[in-house]
C-alpha positions as CSV (number, residue, x, y, z in Angstrom):
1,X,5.3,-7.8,0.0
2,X,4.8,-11.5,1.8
3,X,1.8,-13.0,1.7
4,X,0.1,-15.9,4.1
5,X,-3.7,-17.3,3.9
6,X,-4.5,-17.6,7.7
7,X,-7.5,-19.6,7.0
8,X,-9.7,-20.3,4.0
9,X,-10.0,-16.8,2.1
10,X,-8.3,-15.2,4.8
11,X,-4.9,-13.4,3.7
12,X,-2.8,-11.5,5.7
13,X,0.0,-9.0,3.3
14,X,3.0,-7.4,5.4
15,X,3.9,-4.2,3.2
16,X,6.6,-2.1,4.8
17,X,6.8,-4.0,8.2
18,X,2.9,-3.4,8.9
19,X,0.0,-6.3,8.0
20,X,-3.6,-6.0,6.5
21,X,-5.9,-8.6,5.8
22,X,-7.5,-9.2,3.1
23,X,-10.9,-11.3,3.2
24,X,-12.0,-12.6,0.0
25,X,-16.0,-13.9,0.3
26,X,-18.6,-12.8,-2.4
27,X,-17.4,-9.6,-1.4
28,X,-14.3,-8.3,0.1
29,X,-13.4,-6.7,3.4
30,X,-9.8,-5.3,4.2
31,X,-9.0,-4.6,8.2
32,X,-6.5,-1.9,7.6
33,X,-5.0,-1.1,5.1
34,X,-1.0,-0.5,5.6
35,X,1.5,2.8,4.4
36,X,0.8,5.6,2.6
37,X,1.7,3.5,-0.7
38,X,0.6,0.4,0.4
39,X,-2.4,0.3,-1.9
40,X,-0.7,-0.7,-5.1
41,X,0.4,-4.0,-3.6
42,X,-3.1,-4.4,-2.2
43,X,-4.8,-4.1,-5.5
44,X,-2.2,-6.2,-7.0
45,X,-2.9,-8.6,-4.8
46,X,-6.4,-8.7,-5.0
47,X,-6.0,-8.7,-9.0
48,X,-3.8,-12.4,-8.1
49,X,-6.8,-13.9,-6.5
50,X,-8.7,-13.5,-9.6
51,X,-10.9,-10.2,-8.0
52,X,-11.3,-7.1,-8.7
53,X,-10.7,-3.8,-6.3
54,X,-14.5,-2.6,-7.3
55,X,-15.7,-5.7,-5.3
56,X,-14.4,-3.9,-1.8
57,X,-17.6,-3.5,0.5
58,X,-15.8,-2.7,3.9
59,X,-12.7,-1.2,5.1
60,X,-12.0,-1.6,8.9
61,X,-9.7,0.0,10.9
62,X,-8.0,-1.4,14.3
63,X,-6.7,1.9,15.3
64,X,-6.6,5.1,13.8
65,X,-2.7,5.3,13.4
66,X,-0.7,6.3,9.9
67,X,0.7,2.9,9.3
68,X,-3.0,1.4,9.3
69,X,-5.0,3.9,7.7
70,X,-2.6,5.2,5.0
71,X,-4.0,3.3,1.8
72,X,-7.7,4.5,2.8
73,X,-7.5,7.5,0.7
74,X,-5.8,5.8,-2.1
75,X,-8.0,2.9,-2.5
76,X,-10.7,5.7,-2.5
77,X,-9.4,6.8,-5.8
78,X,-10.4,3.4,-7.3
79,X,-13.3,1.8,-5.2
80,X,-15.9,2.3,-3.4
81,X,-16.9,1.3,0.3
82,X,-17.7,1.3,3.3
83,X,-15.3,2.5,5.7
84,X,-15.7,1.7,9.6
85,X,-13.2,2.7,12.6
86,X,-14.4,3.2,16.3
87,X,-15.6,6.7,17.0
88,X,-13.1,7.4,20.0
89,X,-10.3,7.6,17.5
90,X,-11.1,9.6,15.2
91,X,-9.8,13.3,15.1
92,X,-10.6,16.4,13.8
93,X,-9.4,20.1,13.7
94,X,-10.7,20.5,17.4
95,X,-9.5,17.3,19.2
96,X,-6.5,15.4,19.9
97,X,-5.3,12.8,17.9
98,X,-4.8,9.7,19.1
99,X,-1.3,9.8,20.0
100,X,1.3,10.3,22.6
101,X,1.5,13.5,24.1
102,X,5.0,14.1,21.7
103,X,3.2,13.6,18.7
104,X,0.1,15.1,19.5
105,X,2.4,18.0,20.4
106,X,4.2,18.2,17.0
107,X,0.5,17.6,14.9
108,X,-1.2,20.8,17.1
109,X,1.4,23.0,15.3
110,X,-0.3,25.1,12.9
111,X,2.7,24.5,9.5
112,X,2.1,21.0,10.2
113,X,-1.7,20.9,9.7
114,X,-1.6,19.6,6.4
115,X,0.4,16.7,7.3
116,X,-1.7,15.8,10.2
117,X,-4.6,14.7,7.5
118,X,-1.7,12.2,6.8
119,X,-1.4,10.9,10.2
120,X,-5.3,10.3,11.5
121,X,-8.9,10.0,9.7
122,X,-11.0,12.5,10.6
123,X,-15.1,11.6,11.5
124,X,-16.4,12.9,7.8
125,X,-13.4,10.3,6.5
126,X,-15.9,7.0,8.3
127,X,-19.1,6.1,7.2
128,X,-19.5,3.5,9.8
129,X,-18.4,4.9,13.4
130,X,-18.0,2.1,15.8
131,X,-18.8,1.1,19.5
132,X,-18.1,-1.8,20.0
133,X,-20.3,-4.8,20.3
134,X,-21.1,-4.8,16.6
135,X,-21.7,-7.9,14.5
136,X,-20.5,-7.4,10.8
137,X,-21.2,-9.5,8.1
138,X,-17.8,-10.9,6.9
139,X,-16.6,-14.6,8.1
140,X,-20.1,-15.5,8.9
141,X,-20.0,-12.7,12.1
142,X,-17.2,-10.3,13.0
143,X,-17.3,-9.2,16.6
144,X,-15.7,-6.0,17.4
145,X,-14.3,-5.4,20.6
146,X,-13.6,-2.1,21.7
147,X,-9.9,-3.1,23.2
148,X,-8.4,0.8,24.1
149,X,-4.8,1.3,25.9
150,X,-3.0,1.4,22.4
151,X,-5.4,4.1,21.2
152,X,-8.9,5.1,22.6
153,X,-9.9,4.1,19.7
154,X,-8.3,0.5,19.1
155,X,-11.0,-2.4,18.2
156,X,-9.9,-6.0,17.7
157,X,-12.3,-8.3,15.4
158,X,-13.3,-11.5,16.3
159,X,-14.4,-14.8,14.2
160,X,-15.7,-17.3,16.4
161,X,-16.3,-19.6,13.1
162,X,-12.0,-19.8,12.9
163,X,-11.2,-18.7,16.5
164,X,-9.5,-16.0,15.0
165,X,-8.9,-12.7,16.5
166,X,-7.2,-9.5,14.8
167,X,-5.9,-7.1,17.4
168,X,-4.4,-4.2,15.3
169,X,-1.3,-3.1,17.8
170,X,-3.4,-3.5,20.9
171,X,-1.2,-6.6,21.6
172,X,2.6,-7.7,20.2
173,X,4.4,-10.5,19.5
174,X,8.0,-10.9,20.5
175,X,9.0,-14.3,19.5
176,X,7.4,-16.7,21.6
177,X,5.5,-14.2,23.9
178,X,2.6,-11.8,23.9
179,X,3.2,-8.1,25.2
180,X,1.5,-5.3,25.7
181,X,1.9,-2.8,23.1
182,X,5.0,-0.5,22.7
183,X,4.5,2.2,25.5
184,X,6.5,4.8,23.5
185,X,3.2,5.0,20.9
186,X,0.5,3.9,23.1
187,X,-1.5,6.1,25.1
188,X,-2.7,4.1,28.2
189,X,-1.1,0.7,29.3
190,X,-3.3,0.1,32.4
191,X,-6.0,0.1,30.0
192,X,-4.3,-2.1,27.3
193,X,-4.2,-4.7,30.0
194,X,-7.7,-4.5,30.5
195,X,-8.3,-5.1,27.3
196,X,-5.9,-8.1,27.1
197,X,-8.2,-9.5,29.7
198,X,-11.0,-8.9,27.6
199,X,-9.7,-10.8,24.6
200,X,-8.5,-13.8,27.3
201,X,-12.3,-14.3,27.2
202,X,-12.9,-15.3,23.8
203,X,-12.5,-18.5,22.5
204,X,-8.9,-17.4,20.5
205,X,-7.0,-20.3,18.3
206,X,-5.3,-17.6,16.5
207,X,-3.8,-14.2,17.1
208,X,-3.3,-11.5,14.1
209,X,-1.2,-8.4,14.5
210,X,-0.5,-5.2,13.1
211,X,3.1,-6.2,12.8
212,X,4.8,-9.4,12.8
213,X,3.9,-12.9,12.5
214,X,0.3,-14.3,13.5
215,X,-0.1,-16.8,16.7
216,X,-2.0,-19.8,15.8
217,X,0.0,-22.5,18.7
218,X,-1.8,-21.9,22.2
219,X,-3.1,-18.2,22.2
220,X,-5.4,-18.2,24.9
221,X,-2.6,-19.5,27.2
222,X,-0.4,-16.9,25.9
223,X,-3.0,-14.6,26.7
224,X,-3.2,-15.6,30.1
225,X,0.6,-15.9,30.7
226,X,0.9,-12.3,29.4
227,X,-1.7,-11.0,32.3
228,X,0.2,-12.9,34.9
229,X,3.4,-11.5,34.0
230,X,1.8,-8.0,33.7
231,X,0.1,-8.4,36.7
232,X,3.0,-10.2,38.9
């Protein structure tokens, strides 16, 4: 597990190639929460900063993929809280999940059904269904965006207190640059750019993602280079 604090009481933990975040105020707040598995090193973790797991109040979820919502049951086991993911994501028995058509494919089979529950949360799994434009209460104001093309359902969160924006996988780093997110798991680029635009409007110092390295050295113009190229 590697560990960085972004900002003051903001830790970001890479477990397995995929990052949560870890907010430690008078209460804590996890945006995703990694791997099936991943929730041992996350209460470890917490246990290092002196806390304890029964002081988690939210859980929020950029996208509702495996690799981000796999500790959400497992943490369950052990804590109690709130959980909160945007409502276009979520799947149940009678809708698709939010995946390529190849996957979606393999989950509608009816031997795999059991491992689907693996893959996606389903509505009864959230307390806190999302639109976008909420205002939580963590970092003094957490925006949510509703930034789709990734999934339907992708948010990013915003802190205009640190300039700091979380995007999940609805943006990726590759070295120096910003791209849209890998089209082979994404369900609608054209849209992923729109939302690129979206985050170009915010005030951004620093960029989190669901995998890799955060941006913290000229984001917004990074932003805006990545819509030029897209665009051009």
């Amino acid at each position: 597990m590697l560990t960085v604090e972004i900002v003051d009481g903001v830790h970001q933990l890479t477990v397995g190639g995929t990052n949560f975040t870890v907010i430690a105020e008078e209460q804590l707040t996890l945006v995703d929460t990694g791997m099936p598995g991943s929730s041992a090193r996350a209460v470890d973790f917490i246990r290092r900063l002196g806390r304890s797991v029964e002081e988690i109040s939210w859980v929020i979820i950029t996208h509702n993929h495996f690799d981000h919502i796999g500790g959400v049951p497992e943490l369950r086991r052990v804590a109690r809280f709130t959980v909160a993911a945007h409502r276009a994501g979520l799947a149940d028995a009678g809708t698709e999940p939010p995946y390529p058509e190849g996957m979606r494919r393999l989950l509608r089979i009816p031997l795999l059904y059991p491992v689907r529950r693996r893959f996606v949360l389903e509505p009864g799994d959230v307390d806190f269904h999302l639109e976008g434009g909420e205002v939580l209460g963590p970092l003094g104001g957490l925006h949510v965006v509703h930034t789709p093309g990734h999934t339907p359902g992708s948010i990013s969160l915003y802190s205009p207190r640190h300039r700091l924006l979380m995007v999940g996988d609805a943006l990726q780093r590759r070295r120096r640059y910003l791209r849209l997110p890998v089209k082979m798991v994404s369900t609608d680029l054209p849209r992923a750019l729109v939302s690129v635009k979206q985050m170009a409007e915010l005030d951004v110092d620093i960029i989190l993602f669901g995998h890799g390295r955060p941006l913290a050295e000229d984001a917004h113009a990074k932003l805006a280079a990545l819509i030029e190229r897209t665009q051009g």
